[in-house]
Structures are given as structure tokens and as C-alpha cells.
DRENNU-245928 format. One record per residue: residue number from 1; residue in one letter; x, y, z of N, C-alpha, C in turn. Coordinates in nm, 4 decimals, always signed. Layout:
<pt NUM, 'A', <X, Y, Z>, <X, Y, Z>, <X, Y, Z>>,
...
// end
This chain:
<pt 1, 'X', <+3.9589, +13.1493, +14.1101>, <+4.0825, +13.0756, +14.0986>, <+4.0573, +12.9268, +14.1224>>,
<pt 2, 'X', <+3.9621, +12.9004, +14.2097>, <+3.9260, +12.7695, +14.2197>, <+3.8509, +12.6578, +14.1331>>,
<pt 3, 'X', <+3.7859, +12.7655, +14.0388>, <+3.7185, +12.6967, +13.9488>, <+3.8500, +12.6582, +13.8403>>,
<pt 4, 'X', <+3.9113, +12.7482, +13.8181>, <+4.0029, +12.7220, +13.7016>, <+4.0766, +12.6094, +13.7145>>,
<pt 5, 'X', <+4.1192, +12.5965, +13.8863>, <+4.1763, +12.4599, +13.9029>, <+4.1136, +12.3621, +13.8510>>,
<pt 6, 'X', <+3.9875, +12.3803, +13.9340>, <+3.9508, +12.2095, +13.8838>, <+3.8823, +12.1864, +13.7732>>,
<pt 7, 'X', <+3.8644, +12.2881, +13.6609>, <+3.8323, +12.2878, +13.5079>, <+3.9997, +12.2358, +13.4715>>,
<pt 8, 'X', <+4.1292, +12.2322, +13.5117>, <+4.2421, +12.1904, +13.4427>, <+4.2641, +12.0761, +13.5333>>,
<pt 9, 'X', <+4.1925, +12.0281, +13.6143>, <+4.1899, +11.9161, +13.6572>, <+4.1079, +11.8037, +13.5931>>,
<pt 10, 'X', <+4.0001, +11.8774, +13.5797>, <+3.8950, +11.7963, +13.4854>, <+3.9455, +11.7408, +13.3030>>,
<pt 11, 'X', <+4.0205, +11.8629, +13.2697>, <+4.0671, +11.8751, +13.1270>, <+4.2310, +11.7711, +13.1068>>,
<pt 12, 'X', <+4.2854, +11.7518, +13.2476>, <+4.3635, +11.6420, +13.2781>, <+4.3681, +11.5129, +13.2468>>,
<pt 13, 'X', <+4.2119, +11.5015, +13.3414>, <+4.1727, +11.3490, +13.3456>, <+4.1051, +11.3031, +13.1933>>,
<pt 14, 'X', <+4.0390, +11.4085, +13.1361>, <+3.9852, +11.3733, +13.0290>, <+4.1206, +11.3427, +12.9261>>,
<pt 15, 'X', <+4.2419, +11.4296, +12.9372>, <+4.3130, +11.3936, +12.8547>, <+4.3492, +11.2934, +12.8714>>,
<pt 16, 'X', <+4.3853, +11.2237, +13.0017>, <+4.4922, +11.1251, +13.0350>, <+4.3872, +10.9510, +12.9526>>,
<pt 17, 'X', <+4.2100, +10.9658, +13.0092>, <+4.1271, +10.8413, +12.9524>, <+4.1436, +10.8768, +12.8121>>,
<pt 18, 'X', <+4.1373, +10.9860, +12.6984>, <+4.1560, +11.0037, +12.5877>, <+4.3056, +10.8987, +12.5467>>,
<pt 19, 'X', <+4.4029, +10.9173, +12.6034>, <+4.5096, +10.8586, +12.5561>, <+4.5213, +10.7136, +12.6036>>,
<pt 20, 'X', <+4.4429, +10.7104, +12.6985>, <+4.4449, +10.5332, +12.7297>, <+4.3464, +10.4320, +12.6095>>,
<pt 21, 'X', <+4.2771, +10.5484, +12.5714>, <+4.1835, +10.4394, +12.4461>, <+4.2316, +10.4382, +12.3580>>,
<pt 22, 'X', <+4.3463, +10.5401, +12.2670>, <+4.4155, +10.4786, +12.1668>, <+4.5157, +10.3795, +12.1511>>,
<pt 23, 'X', <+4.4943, +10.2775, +12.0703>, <+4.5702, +10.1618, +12.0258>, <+4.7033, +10.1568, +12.0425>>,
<pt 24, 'X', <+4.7434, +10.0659, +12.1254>, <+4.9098, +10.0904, +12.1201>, <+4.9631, +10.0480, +11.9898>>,
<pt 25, 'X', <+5.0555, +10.0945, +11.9776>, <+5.1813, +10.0927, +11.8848>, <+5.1703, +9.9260, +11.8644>>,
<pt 26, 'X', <+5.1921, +9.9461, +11.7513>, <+5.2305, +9.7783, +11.6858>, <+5.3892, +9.7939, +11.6610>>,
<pt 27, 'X', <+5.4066, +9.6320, +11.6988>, <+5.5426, +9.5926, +11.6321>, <+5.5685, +9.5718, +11.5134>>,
<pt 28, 'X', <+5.6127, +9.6217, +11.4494>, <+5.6754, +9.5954, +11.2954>, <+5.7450, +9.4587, +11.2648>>,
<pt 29, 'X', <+5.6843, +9.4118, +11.1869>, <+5.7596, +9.2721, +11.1444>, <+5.8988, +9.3281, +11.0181>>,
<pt 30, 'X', <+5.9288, +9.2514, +11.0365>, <+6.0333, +9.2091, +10.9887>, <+6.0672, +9.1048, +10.9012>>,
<pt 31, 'X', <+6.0586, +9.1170, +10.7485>, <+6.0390, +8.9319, +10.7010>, <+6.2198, +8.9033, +10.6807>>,
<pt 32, 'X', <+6.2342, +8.7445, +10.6752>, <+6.3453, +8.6771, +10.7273>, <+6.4515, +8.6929, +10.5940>>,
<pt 33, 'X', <+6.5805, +8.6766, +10.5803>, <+6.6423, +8.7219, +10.4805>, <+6.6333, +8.6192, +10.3809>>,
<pt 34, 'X', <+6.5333, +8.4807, +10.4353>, <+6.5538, +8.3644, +10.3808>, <+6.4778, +8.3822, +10.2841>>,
<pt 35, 'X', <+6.3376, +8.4844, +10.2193>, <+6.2289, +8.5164, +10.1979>, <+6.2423, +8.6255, +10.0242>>,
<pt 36, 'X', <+6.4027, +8.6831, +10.0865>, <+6.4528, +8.7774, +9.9563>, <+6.4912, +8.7021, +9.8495>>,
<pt 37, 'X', <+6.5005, +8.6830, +9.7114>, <+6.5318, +8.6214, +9.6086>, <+6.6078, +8.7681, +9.5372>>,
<pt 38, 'X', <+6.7301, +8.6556, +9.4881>, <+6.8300, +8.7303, +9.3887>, <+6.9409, +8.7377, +9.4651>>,
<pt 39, 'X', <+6.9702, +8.8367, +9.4215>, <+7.1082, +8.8755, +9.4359>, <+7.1108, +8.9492, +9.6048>>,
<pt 40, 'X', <+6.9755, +8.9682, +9.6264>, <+6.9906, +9.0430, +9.7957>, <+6.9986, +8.9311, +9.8754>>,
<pt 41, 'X', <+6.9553, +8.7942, +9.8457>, <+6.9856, +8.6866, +9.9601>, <+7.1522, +8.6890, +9.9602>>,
<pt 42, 'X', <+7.2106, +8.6925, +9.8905>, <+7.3483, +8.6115, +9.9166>, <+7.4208, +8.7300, +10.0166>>,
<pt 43, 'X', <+7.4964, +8.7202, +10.1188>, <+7.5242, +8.7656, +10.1776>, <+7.6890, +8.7572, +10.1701>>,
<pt 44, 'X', <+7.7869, +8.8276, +10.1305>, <+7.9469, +8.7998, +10.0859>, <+8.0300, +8.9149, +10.2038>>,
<pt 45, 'X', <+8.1433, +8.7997, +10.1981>, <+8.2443, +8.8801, +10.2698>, <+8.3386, +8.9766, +10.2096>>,
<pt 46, 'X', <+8.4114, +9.0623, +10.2672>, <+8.4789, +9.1381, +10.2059>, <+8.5745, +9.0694, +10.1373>>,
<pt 47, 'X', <+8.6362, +8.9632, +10.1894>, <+8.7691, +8.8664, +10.1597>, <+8.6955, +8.7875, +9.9882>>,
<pt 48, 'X', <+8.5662, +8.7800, +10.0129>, <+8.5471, +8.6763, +9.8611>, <+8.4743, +8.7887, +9.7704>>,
<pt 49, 'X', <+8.4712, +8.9281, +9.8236>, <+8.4405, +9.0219, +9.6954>, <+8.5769, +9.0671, +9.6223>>,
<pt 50, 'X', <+8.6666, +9.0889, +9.6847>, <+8.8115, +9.1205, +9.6520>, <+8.8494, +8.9702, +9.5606>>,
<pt 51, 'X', <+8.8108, +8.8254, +9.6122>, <+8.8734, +8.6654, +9.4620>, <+8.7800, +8.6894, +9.4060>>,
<pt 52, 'X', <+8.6504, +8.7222, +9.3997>, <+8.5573, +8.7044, +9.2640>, <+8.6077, +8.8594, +9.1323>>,
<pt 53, 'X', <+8.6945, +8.9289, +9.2180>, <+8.6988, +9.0584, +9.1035>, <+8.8556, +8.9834, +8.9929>>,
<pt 54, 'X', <+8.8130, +9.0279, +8.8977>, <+8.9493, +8.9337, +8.7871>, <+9.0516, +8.9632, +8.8749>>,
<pt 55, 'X', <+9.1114, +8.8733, +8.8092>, <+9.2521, +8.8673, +8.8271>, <+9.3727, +8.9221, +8.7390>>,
<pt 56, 'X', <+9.4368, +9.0624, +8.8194>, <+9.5116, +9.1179, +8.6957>, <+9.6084, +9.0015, +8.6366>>,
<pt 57, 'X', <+9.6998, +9.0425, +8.5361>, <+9.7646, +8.9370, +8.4555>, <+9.9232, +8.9579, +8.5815>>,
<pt 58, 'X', <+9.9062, +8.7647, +8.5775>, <+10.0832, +8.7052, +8.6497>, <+10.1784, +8.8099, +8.6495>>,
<pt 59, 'X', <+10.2194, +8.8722, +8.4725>, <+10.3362, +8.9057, +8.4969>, <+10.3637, +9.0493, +8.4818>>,
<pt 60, 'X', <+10.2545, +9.1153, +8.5820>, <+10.2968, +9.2791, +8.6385>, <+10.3098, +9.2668, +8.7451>>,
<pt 61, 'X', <+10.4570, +9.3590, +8.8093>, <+10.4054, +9.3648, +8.9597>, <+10.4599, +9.5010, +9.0193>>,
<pt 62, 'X', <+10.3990, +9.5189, +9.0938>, <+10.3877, +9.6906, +9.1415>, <+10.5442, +9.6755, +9.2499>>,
<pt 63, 'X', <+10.5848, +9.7491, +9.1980>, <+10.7186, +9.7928, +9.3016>, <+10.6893, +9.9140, +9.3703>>,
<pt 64, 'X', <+10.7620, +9.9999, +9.4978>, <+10.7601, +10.0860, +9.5866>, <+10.9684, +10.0958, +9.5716>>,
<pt 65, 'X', <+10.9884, +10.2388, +9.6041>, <+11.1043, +10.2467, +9.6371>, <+11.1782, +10.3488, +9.5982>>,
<pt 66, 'X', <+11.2939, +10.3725, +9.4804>, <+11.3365, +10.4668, +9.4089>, <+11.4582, +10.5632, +9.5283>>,
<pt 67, 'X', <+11.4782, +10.4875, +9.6730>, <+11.5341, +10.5332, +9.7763>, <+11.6939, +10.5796, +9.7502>>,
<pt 68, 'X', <+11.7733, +10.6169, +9.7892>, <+11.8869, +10.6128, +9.7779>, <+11.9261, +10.5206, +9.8747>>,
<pt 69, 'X', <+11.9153, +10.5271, +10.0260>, <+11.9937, +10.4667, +10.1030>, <+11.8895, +10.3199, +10.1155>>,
<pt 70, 'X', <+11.9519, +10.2166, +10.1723>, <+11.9261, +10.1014, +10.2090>, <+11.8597, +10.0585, +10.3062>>,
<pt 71, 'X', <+11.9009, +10.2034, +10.4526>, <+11.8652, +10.2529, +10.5298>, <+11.6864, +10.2704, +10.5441>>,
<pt 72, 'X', <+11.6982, +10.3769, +10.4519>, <+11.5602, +10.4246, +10.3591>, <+11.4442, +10.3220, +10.3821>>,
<pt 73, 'X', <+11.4749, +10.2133, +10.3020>, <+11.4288, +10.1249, +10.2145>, <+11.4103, +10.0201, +10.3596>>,
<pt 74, 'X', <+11.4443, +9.9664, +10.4214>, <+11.4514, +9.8939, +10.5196>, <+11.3246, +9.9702, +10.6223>>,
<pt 75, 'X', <+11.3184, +10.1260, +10.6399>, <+11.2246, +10.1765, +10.7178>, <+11.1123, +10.1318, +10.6707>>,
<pt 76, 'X', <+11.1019, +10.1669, +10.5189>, <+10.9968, +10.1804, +10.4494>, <+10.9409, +10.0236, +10.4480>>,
<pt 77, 'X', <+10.9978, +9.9391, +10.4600>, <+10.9721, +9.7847, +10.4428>, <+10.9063, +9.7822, +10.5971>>,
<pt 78, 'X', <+10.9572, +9.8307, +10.6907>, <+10.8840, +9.8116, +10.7630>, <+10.7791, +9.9075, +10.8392>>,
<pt 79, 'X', <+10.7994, +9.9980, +10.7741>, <+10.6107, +10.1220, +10.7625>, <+10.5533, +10.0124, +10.6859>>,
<pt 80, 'X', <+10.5840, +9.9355, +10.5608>, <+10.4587, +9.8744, +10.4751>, <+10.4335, +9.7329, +10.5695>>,
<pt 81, 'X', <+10.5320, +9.7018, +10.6562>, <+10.4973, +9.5443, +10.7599>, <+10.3780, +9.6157, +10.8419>>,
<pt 82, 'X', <+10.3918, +9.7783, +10.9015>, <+10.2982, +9.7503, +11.0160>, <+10.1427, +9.7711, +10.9322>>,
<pt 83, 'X', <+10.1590, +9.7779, +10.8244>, <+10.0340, +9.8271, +10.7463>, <+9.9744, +9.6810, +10.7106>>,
<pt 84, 'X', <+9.9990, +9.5635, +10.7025>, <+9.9913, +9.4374, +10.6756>, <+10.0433, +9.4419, +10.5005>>,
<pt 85, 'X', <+10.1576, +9.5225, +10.4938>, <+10.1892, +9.4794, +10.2992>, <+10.2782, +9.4165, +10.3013>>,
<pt 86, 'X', <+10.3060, +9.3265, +10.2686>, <+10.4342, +9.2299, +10.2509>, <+10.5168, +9.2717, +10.0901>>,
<pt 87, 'X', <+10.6151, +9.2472, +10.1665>, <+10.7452, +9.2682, +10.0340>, <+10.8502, +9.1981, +10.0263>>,
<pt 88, 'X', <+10.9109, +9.2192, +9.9553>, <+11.0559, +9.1618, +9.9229>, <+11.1399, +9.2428, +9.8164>>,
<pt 89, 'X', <+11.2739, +9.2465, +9.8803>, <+11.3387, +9.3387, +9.8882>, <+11.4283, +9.2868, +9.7193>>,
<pt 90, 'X', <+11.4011, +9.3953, +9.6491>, <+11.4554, +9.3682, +9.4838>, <+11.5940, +9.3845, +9.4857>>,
<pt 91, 'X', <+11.6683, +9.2659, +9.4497>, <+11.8461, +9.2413, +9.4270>, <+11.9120, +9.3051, +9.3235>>,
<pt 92, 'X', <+11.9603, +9.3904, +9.2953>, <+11.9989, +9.4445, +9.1551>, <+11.9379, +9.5640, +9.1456>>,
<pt 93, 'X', <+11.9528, +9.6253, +9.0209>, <+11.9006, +9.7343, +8.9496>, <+11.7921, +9.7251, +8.8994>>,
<pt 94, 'X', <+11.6783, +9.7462, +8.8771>, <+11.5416, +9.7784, +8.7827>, <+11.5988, +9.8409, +8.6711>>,
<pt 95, 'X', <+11.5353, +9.7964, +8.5202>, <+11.5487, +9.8866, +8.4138>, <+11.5015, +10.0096, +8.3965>>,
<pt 96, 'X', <+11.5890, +10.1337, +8.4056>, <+11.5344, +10.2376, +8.3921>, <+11.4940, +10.3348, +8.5021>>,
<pt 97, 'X', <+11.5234, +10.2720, +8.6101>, <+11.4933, +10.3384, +8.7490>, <+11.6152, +10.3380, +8.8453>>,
<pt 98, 'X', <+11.6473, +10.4082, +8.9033>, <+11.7511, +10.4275, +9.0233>, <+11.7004, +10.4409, +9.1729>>,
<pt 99, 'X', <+11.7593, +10.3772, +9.2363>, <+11.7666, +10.3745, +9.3631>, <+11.7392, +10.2095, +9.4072>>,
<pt 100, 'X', <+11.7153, +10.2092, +9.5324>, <+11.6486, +10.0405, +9.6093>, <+11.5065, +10.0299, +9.5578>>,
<pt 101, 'X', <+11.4370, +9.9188, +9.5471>, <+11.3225, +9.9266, +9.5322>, <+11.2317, +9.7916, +9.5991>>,
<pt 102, 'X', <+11.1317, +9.8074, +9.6977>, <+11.0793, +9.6364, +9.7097>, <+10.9016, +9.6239, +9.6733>>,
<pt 103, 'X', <+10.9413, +9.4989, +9.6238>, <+10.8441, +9.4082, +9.5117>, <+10.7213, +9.3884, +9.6091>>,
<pt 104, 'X', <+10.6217, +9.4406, +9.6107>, <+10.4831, +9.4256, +9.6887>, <+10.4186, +9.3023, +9.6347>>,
<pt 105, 'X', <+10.3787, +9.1764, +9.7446>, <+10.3196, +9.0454, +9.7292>, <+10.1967, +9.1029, +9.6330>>,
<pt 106, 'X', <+10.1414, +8.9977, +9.5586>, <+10.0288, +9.0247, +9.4461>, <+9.9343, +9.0517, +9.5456>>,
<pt 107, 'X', <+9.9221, +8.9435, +9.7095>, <+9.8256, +8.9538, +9.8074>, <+9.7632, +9.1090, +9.8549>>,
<pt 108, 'X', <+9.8987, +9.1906, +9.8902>, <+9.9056, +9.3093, +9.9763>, <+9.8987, +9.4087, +9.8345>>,
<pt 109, 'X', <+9.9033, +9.3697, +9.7231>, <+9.8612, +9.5287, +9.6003>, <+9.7297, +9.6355, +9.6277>>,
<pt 110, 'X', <+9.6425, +9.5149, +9.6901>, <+9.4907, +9.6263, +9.7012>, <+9.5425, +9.7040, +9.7788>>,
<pt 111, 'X', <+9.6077, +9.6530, +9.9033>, <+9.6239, +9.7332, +10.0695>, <+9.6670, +9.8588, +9.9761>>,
<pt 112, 'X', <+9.7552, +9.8853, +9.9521>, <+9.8524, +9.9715, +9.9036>, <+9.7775, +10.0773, +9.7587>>,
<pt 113, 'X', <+9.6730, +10.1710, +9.7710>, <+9.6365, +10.2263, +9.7269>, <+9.7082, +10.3808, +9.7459>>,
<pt 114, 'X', <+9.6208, +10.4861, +9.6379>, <+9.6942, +10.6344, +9.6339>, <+9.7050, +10.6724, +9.7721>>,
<pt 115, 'X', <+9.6103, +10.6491, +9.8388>, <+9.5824, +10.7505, +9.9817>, <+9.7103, +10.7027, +10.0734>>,
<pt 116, 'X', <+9.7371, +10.5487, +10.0513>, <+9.8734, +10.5030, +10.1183>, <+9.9750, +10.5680, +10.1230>>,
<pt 117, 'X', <+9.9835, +10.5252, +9.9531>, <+10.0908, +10.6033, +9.8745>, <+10.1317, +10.7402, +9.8951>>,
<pt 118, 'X', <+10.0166, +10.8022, +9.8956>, <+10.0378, +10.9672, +9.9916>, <+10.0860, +10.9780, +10.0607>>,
<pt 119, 'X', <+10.0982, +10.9153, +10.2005>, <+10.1151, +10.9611, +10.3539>, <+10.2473, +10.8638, +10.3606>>,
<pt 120, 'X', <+10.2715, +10.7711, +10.2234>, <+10.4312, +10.7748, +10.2734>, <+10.5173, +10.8256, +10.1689>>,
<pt 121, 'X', <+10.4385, +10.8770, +10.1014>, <+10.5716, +11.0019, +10.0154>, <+10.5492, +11.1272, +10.0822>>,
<pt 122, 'X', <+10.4915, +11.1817, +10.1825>, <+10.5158, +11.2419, +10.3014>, <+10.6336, +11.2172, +10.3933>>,
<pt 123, 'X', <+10.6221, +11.0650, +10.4224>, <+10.7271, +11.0769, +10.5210>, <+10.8755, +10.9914, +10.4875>>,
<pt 124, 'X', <+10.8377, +10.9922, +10.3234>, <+10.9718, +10.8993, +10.2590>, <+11.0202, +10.9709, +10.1362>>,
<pt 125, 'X', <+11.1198, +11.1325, +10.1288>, <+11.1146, +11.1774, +10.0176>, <+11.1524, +11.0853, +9.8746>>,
<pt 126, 'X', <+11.1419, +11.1114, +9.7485>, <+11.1548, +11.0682, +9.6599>, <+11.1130, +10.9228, +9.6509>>,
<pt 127, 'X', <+11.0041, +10.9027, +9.7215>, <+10.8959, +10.7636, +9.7250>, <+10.8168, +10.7805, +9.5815>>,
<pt 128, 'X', <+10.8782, +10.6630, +9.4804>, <+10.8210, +10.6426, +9.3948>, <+10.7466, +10.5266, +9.3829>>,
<pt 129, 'X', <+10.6575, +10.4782, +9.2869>, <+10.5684, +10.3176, +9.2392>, <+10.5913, +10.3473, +9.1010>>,
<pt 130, 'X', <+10.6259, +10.2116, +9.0964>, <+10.5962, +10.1452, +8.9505>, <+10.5361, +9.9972, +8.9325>>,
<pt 131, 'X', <+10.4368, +10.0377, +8.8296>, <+10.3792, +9.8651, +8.7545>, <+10.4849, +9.8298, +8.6916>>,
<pt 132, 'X', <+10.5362, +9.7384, +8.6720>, <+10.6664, +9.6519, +8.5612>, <+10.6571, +9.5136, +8.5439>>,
<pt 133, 'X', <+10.6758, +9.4746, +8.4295>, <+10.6809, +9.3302, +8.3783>, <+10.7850, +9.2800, +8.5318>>,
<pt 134, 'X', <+10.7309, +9.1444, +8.5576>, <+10.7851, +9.1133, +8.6980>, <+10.9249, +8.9718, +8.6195>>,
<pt 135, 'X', <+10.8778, +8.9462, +8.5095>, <+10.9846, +8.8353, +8.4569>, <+11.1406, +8.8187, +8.4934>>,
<pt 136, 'X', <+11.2134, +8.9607, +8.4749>, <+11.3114, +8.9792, +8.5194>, <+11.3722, +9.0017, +8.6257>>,
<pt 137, 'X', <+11.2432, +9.0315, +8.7570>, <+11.3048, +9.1011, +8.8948>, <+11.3611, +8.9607, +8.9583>>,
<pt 138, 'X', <+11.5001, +8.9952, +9.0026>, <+11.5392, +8.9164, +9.1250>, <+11.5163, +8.9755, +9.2507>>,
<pt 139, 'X', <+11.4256, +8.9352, +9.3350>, <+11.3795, +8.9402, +9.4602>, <+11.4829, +8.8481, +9.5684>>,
<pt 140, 'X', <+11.5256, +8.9084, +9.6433>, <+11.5675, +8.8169, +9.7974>, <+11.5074, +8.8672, +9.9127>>,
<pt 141, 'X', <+11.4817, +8.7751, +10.0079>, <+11.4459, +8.7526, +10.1339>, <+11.4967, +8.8754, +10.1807>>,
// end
């Protein structure tokens, strides 16, 4: 029993000088972003990938609404405030559509995608959108 010890004592030490002579680990460089050419140097924000994509045309603009009550429409104006969508609330009738309806800023159109659109015709029945020539809408404050 004693020998075995110190044969795994011996087989210890030999391991432990074995691992002290191999080379430590190198640091990996890293070259500087200043170094990349093309299109990988430029580095863009989310805010100037959204102005460099066209610009749809002036005179469409996406409405939300189709509510009966005013009530309705006032919640819903402000579910789309805490979401950052700005609106304004359409004066009159729309051609062809019934109910209240408010005019989403050209700014806040991206915000306001399907998945939006989902989770508040969940909690806003008969929540409709429409694209429409914007020429005719009277909008008020």
C-alpha cells in the first residue's frame, strides 16, 4: 500500500512539472474597426437606418379606429400614447368607413406594425386600419 502511494505521488509531481512547461495561452488580438473597409466600417444607428429607407408617398396615411363610441376611441388614443404613436383624432366621416377613426403621425407608422395591431384588436373589438389618400382628412387636436 505504501508503494502505491508514493508511485501516485511521484505520477503527481511529474504531472504537475509536465503542465508547467507548456506554453501559456496567448492573447488573441483583435484588429481595430478602423482597419475593415466597405460597408463593415460604417457603423449606423437604428434612427438613420429607418431615414435612409424611401420614403413612402405624402399623400397616404394609415388610420386606426372604425369604433363606435368616442369613449372607445379616446382609450385607444391613449393605449397608442403609452406605446410612443402619436395621433390625431379625424373630424367627420371617412369615405366608406363607419365609426371614429385617428390619423397615425407619418413619424409613429413603423411603431405600429401587425403584431401591434394584434394585441389591440384583442383588447379593442371591431379595431380596424386603413391606408387612405390623406388629401381629404380633417384632423383636430
Amino acid at each position: 500500500m505504501r508503494w502505491l502511494f508514493l508511485l501516485l505521488l511521484v505520477l503527481n509531481g511529474v504531472y504537475y512539472v509536465w503542465h508547467q512547461q507548456e506554453a501559456p495561452l496567448r492573447v488573441k488580438e483583435v484588429a481595430p474597426l478602423s482597419l475593415y473597409k466597405g460597408s463593415q466600417q460604417e457603423i449606423r444607428l437604428l434612427r438613420e437606418t429607418v431615414a435612409a429607407t424611401p420614403a413612402k408617398r405624402r399623400d397616404e396615411c394609415l388610420v386606426v379606429g372604425g369604433l363606435a363610441s368616442r369613449e372607445q376611441l379616446d382609450a385607444l388614443r391613449q393605449r397608442l400614447l403609452t406605446l410612443d404613436i402619436t395621433t390625431q383624432m379625424v373630424s367627420g366621416q371617412l369615405p366608406g368607413a363607419d365609426g371614429q377613426w385617428l390619423k397615425v403621425d407619418a413619424q409613429s407608422e413603423r411603431l405600429l406594425d401587425q403584431t401591434v395591431l394584434g394585441s389591440l384588436s384583442k383588447d379593442f373589438k371591431d379595431l380596424k386600419h386603413k391606408i387612405i389618400y390623406c388629401g381629404g382628412i380633417a384632423t383636430g387636436g
